[in-house]
NUNURO-327104 format. One record per residue: x, y, z of N, C-alpha, C in turn; residue in three letters. Coordinates in nm, 2 decimals, decimal comma. Layout:
REM NUNURO-327104
R    nxx    nyy    nzz   caxx   cayy   cazz    cxx    cyy    czz residu
R      X      Y      Z      X      Y      Z      X      Y      Z    ALA
...
//
This chain:
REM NUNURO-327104
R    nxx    nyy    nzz   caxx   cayy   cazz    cxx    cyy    czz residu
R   9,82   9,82   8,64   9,78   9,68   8,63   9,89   9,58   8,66    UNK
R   9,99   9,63   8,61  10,12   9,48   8,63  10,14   9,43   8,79    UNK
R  10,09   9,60   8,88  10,11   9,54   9,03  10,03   9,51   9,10    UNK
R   9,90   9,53   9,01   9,76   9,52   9,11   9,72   9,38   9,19    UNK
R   9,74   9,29   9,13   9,78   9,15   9,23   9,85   9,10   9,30    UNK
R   9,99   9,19   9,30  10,01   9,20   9,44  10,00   9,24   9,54    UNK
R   9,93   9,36   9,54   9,84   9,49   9,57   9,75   9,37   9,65    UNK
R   9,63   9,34   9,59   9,52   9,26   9,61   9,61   9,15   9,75    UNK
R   9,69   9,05   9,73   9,72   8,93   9,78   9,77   9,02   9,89    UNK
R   9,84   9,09   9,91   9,93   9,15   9,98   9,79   9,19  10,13    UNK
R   9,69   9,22  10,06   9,52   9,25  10,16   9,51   9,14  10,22    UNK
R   9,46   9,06  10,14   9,39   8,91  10,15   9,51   8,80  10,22    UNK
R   9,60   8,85  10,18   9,71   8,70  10,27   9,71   8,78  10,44    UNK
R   9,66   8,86  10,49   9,67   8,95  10,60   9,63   8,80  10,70    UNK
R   9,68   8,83  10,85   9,65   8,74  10,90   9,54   8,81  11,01    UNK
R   9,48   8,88  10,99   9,37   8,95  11,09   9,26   8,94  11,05    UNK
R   9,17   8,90  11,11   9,00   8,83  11,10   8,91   8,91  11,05    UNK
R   8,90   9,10  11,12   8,82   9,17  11,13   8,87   9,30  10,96    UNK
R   8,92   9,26  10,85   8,99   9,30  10,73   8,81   9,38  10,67    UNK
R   8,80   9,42  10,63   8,71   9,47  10,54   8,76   9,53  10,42    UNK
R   8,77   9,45  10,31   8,85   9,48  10,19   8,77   9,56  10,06    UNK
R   8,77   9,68  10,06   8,67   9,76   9,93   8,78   9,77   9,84    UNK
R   8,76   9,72   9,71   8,84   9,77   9,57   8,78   9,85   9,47    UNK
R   8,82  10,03   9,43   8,81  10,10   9,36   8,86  10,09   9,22    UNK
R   8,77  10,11   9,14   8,88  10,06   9,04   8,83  10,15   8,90    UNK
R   8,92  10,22   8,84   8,85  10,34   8,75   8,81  10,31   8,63    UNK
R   8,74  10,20   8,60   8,66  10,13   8,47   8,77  10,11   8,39    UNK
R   8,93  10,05   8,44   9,01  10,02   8,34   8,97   9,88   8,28    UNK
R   9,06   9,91   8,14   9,05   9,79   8,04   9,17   9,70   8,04    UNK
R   9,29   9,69   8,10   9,37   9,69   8,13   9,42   9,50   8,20    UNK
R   9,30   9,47   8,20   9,30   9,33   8,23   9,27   9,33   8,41    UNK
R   9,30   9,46   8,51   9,26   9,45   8,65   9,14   9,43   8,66    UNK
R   9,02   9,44   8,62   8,93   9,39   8,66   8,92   9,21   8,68    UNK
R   8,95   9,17   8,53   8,99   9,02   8,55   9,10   8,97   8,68    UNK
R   9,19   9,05   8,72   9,25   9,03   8,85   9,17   9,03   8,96    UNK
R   9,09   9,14   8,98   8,98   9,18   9,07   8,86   9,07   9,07    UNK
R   8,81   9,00   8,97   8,69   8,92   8,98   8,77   8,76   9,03    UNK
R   8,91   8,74   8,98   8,96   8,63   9,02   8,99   8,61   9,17    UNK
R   8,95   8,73   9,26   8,98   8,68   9,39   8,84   8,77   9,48    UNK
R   8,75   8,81   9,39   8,62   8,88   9,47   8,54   8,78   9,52    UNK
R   8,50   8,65   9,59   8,51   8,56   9,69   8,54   8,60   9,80    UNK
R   8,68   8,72   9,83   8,71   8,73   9,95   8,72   8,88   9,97    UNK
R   8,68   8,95   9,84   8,69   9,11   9,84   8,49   9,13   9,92    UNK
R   8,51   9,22  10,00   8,37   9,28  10,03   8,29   9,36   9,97    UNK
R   8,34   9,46   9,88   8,31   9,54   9,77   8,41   9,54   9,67    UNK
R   8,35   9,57   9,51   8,45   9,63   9,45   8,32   9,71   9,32    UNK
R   8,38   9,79   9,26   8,30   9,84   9,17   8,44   9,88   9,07    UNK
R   8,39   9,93   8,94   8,48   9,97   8,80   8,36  10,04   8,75    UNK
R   8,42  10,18   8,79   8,35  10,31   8,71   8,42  10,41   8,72    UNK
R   8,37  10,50   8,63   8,46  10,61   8,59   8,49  10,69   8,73    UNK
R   8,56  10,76   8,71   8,56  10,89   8,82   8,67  11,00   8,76    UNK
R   8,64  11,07   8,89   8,69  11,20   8,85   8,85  11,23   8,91    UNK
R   8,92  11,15   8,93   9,06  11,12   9,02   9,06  11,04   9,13    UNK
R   9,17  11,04   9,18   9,21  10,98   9,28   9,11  11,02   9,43    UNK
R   9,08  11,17   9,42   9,01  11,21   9,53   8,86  11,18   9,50    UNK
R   8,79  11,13   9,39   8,70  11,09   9,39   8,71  10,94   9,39    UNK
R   8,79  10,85   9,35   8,81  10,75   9,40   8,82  10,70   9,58    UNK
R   8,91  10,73   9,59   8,92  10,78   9,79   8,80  10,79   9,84    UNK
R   8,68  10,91   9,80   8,61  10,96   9,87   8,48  10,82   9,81    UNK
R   8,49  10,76   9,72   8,41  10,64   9,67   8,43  10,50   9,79    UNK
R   8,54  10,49   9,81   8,60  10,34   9,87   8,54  10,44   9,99    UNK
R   8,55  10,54  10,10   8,53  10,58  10,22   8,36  10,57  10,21    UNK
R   8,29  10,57  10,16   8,11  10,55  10,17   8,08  10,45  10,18    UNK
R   8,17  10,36  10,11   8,13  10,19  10,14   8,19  10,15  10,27    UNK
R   8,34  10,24  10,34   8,37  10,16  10,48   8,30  10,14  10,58    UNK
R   8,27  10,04  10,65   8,19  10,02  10,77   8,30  10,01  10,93    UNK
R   8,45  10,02  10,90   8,46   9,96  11,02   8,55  10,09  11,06    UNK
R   8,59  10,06  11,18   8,63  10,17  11,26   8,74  10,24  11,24    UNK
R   8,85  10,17  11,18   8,99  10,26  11,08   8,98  10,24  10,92    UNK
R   9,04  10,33  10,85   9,03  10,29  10,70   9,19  10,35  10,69    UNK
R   9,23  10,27  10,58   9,37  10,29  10,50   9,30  10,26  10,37    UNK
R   9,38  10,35  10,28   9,39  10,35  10,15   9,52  10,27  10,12    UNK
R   9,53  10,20  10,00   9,66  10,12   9,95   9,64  10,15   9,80    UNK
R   9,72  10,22   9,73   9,70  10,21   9,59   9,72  10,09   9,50    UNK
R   9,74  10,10   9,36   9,73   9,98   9,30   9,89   9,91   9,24    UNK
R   9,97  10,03   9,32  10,13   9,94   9,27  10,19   9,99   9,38    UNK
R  10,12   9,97   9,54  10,15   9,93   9,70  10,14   9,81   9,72    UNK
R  10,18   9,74   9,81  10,13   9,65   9,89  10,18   9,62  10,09    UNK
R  10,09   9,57  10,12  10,11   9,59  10,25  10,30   9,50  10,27    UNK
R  10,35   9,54  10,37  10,51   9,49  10,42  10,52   9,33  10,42    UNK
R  10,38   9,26  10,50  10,39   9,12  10,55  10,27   9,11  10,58    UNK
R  10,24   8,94  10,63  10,10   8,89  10,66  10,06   8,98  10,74    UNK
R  10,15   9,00  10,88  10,07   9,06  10,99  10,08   9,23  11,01    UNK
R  10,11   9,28  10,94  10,09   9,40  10,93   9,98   9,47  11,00    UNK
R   9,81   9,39  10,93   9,68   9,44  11,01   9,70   9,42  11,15    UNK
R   9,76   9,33  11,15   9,76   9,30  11,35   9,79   9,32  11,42    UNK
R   9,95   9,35  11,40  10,03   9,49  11,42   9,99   9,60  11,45    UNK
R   9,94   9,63  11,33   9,86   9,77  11,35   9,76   9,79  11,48    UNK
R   9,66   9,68  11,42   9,57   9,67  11,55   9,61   9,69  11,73    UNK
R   9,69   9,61  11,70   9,77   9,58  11,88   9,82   9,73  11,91    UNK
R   9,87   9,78  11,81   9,95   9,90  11,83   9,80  10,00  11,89    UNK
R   9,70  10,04  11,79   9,60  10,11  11,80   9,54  10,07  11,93    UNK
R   9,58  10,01  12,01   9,52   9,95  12,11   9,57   9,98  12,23    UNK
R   9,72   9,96  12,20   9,85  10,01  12,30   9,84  10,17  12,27    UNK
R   9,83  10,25  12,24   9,80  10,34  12,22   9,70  10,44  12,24    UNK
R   9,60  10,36  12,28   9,46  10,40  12,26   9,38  10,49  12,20    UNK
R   9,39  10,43  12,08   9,25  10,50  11,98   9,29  10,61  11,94    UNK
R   9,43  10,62  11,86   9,44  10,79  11,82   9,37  10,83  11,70    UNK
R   9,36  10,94  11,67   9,29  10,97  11,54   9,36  10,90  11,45    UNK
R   9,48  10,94  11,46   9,57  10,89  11,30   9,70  10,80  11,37    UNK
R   9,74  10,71  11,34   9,86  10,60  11,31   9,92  10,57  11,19    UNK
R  10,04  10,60  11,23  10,11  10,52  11,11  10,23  10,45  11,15    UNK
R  10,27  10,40  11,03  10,43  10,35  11,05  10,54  10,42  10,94    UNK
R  10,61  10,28  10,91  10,68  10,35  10,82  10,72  10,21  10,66    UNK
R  10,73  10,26  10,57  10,77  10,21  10,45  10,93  10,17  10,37    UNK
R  10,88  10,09  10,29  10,99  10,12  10,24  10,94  10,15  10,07    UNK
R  11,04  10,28   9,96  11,05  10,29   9,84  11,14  10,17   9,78    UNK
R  11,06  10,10   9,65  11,08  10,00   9,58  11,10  10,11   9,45    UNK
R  11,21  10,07   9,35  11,23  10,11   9,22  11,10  10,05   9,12    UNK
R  11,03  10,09   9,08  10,92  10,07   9,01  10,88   9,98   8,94    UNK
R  10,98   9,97   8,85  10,98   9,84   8,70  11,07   9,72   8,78    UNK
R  11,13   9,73   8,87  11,21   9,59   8,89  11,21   9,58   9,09    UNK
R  11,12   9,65   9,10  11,11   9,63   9,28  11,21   9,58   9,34    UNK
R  11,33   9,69   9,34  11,46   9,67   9,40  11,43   9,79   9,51    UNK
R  11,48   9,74   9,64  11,48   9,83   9,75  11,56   9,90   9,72    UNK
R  11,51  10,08   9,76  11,54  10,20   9,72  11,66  10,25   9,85    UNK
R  11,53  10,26   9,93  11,54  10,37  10,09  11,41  10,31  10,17    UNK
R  11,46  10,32  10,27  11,31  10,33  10,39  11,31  10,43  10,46    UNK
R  11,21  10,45  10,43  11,16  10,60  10,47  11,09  10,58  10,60    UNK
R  11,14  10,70  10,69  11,08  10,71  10,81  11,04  10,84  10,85    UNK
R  10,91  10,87  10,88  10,86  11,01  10,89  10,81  11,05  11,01    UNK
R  10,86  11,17  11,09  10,81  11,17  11,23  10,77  11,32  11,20    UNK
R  10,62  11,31  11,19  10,57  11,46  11,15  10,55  11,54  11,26    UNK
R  10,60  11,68  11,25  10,51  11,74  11,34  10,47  11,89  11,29    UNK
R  10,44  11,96  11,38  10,32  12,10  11,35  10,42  12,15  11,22    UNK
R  10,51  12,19  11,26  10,62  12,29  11,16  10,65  12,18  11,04    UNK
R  10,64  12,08  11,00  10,67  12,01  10,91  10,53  11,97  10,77    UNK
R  10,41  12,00  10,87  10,31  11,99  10,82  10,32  12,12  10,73    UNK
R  10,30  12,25  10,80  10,29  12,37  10,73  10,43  12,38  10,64    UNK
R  10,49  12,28  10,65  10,60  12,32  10,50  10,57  12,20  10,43    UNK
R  10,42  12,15  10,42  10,48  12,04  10,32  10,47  11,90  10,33    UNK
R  10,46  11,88  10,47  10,52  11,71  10,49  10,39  11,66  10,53    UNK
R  10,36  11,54  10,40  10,28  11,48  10,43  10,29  11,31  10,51    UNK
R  10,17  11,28  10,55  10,17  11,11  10,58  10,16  11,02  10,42    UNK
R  10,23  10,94  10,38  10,18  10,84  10,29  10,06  10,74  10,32    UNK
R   9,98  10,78  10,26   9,84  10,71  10,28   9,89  10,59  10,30    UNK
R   9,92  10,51  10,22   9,96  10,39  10,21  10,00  10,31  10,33    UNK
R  10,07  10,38  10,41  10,09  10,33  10,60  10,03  10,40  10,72    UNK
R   9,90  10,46  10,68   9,79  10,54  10,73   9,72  10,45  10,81    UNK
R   9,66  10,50  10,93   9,50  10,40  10,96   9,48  10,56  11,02    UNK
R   9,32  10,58  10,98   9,24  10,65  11,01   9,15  10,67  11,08    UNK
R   9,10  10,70  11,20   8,97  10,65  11,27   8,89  10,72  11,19    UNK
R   8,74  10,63  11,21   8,67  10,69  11,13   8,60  10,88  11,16    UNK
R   8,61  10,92  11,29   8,54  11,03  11,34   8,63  11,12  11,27    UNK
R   8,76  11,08  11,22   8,83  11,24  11,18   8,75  11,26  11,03    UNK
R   8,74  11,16  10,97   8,65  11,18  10,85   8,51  11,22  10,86    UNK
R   8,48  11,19  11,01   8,31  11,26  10,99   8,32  11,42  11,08    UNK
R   8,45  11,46  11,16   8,45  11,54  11,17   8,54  11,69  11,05    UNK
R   8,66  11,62  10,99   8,69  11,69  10,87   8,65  11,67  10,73    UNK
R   8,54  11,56  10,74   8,52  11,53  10,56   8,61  11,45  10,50    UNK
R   8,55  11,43  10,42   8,62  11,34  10,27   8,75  11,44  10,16    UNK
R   8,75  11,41  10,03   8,91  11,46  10,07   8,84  11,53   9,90    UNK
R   8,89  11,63   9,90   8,87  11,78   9,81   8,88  11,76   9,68    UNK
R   8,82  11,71   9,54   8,84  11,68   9,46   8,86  11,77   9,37    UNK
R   8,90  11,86   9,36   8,93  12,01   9,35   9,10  11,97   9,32    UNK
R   9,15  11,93   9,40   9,32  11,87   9,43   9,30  11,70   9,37    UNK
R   9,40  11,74   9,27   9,45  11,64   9,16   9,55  11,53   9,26    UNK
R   9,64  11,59   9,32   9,77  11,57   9,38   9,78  11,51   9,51    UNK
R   9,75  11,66   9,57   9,80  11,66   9,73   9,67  11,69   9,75    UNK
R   9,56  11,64   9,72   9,44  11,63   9,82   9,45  11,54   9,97    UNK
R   9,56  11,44   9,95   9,58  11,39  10,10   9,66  11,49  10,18    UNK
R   9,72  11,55  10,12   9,78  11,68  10,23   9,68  11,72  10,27    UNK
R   9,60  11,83  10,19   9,49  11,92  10,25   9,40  11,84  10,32    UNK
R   9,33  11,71  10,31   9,31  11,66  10,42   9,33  11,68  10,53    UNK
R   9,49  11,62  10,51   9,55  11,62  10,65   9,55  11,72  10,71    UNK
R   9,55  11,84  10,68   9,58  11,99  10,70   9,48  12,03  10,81    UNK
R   9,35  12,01  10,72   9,23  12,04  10,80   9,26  12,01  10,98    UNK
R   9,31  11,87  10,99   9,29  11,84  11,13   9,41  11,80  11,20    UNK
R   9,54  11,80  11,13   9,66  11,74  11,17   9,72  11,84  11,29    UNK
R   9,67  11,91  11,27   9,74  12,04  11,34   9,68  12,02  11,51    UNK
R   9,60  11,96  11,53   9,52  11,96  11,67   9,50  11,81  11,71    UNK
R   9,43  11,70  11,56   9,45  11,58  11,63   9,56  11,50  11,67    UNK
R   9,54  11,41  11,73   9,66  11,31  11,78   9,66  11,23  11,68    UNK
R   9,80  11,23  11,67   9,84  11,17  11,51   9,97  11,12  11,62    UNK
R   9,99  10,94  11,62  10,08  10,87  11,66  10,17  10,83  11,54    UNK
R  10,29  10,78  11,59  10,41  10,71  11,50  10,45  10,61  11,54    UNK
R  10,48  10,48  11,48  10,48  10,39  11,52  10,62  10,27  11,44    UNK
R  10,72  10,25  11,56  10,81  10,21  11,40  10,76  10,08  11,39    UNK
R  10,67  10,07  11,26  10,60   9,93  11,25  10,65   9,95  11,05    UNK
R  10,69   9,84  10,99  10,74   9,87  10,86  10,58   9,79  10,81    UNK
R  10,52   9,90  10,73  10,35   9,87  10,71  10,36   9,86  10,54    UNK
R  10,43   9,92  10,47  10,38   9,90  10,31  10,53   9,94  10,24    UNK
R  10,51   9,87  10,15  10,63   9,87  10,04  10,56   9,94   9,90    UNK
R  10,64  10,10   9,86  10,53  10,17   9,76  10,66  10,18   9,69    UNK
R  10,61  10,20   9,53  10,72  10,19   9,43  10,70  10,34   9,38    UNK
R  10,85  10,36   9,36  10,84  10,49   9,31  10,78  10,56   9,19    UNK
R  10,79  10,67   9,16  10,73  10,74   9,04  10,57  10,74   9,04    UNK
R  10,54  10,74   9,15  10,34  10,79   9,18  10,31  10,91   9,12    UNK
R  10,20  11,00   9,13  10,14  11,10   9,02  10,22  11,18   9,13    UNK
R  10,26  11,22   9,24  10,32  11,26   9,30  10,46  11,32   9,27    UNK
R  10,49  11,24   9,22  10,68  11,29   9,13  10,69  11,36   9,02    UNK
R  10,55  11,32   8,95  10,56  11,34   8,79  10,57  11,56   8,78    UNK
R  10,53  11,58   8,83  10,46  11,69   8,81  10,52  11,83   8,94    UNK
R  10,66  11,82   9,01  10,69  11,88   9,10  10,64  12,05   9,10    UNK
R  10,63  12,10   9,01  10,59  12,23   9,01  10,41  12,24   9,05    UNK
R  10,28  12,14   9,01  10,18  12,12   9,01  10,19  12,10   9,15    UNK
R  10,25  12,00   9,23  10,24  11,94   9,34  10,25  12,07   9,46    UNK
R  10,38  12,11   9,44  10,45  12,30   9,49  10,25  12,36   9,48    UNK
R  10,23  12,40   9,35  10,12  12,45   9,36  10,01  12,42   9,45    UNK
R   9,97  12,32   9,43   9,86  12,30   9,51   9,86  12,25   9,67    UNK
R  10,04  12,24   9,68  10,04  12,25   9,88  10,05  12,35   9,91    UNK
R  10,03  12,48   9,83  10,04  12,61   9,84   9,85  12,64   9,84    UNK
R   9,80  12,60   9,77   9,65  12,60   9,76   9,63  12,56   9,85    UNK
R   9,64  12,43   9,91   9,55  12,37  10,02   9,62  12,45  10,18    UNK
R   9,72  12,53  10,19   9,72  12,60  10,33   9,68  12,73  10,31    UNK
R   9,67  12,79  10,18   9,56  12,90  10,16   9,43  12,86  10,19    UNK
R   9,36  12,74  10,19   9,26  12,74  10,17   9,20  12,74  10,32    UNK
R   9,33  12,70  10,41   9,31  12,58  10,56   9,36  12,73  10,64    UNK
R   9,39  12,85  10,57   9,46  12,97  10,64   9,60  12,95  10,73    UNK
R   9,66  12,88  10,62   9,78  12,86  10,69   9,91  12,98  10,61    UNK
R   9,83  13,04  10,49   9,90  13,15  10,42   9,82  13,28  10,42    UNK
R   9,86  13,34  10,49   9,82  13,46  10,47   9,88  13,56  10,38    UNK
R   9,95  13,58  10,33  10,07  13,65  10,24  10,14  13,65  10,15    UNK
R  10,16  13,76  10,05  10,24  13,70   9,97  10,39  13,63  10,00    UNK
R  10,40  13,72  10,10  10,55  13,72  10,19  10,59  13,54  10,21    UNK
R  10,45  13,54  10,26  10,49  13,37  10,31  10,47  13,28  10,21    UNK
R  10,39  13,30  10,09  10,40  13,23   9,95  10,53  13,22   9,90    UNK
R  10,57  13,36   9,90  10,71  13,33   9,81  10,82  13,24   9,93    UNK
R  10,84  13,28  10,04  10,93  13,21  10,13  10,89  13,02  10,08    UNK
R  10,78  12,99  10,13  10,76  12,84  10,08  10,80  12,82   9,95    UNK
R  10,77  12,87   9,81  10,82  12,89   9,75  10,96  12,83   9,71    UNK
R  11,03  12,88   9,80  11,15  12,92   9,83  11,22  12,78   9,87    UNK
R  11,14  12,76   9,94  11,18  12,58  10,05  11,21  12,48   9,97    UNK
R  11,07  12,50   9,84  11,06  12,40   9,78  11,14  12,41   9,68    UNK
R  11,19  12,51   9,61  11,29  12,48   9,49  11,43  12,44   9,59    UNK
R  11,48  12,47   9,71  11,61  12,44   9,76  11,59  12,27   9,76    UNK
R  11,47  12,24   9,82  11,43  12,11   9,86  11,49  12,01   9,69    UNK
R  11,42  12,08   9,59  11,40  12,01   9,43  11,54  12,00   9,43    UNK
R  11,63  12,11   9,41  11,75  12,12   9,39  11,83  12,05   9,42    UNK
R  11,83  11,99   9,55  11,91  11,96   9,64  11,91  11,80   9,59    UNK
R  11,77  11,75   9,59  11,74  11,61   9,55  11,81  11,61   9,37    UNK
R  11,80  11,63   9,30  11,84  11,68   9,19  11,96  11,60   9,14    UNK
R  12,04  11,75   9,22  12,16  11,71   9,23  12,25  11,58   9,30    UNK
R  12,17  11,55   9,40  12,20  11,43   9,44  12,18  11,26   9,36    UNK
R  12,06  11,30   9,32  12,04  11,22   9,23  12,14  11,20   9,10    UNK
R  12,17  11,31   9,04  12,27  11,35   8,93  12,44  11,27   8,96    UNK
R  12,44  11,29   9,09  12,57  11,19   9,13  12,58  11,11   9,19    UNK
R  12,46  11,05   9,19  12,43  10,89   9,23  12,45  10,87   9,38    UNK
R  12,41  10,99   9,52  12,40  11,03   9,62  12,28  11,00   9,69    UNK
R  12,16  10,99   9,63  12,05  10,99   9,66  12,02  10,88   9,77    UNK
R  12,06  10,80   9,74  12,02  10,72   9,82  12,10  10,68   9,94    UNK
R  12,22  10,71   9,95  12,31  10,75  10,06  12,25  10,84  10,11    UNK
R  12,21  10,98  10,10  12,16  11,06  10,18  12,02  11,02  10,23    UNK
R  11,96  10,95  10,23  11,84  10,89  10,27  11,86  10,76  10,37    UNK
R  11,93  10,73  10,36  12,02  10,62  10,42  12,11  10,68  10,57    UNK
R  12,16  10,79  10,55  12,25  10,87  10,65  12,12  10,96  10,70    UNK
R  12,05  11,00  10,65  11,93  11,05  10,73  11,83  11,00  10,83    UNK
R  11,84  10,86  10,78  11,73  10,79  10,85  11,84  10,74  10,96    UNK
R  11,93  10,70  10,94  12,07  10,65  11,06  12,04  10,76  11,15    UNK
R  12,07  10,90  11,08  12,08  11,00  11,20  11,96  11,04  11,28    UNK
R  11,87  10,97  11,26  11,70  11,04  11,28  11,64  10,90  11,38    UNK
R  11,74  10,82  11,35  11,68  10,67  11,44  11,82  10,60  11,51    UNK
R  11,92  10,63  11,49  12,03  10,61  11,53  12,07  10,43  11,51    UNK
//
């Protein structure tokens, strides 16, 4: 609740005509609904009812979309700037029509939205199968990849946007775009739970047959506690964000 208005304004101040704004909202009491009714005049949908997670929420706001790309933004995201949608648009255009677009973000410290790191992610085949997901949050989606892979697995607490992605990332055209699209604050259900999260990107390439073995469970396995470690410890000597900072230098020059 404390971000969800900027969340909201961050939509609505957009400077692109063709916006179709749906708000999910999980029957909190929390005072967001009162945020939510004080600007639904310009919202297209919104509802406040229970659900069953995030992947039932997601899969709720995708039945109401009507228009040809959908992004999800959660409720302590907000988009970079006014033009962001237009941006985007122009780009999907210059591009022509890929399944998937994105750009890139920046991590905000949570309680005091102090710039972290900007994160820049250039996925490909071998990065998917270990792991690496898109942040919804600087996503646009055509709609056919959802009517040809489905809505997203409610089964998966976590990384249901992984296994999503999984299904089709591997063959559709998935573009990159350095367009700075959303500013997301750290500590999402994502962080809380590193061992849960390990599990179930392990479930969702069993499920997509991207694991056949135990051999290859324990190796990923394997990836991911070097991966924990590593951050860990860097975080422990106040490195973290230097190494994210010297990463992104060396990855974009």
């Amino acid at each position: 609740m404390p971000f969800v208005e900027q969340t909201i304004k961050s939509v609505l101040g957009q400077n692109y005509g063709e916006l179709e704004y749906i708000v999910i909202d999980g029957k909190s009491t929390d005072g967001t609904v009162d945020v939510i009714k004080s600007h639904e005049s310009k919202i297209a949908k919104w509802v406040s009812e229970k659900d069953s997670g995030i992947a039932d929420a997601f899969n709720k706001g995708l039945s109401f979309a009507t228009g040809e790309y959908i992004m999800f933004l959660n409720a302590d995201d907000a988009l970079a700037g006014p033009n962001v949608l237009q941006d985007m648009a122009d780009l999907i255009i210059e591009n022509e029509f890929p399944a998937l677009i994105y750009g890139d973000y920046n991590i905000l410290e949570r309680s005091s939205g102090e710039f972290m790191y900007h994160g820049v992610i250039k996925l490909s085949n071998s990065g998917l199968i270990h792991g690496q997901v898109l942040p919804h949050p600087c996503l646009l989606t055509h709609r056919s990849y959802f009517e040809k892979y489905g809505g997203f697995d409610p089964n998966f607490r976590i990384a249901m946007d992984y296994e999503w992605l999984l299904r089709g990332g591997l063959v559709e055209r998935i573009v990159h775009v350095p367009c700075h699209v959303s500013n997301i604050r750290d500590g999402g259900v994502s962080t809380l739970d590193h061992g849960r999260v390990v599990g179930e990107i392990i479930a969702a390439l069993k499920k997509n047959r991207q694991i056949r073995s135990w051999a290859g469970e324990y190796k990923l396995r394997g990836y991911f506690f070097t991966r924990s470690l590593l951050r860990k410890t860097l975080s422990l000597i106040g490195l973290y964000r230097l190494f994210f900072a010297v990463r992104h230098w060396y990855r974009n020059g």
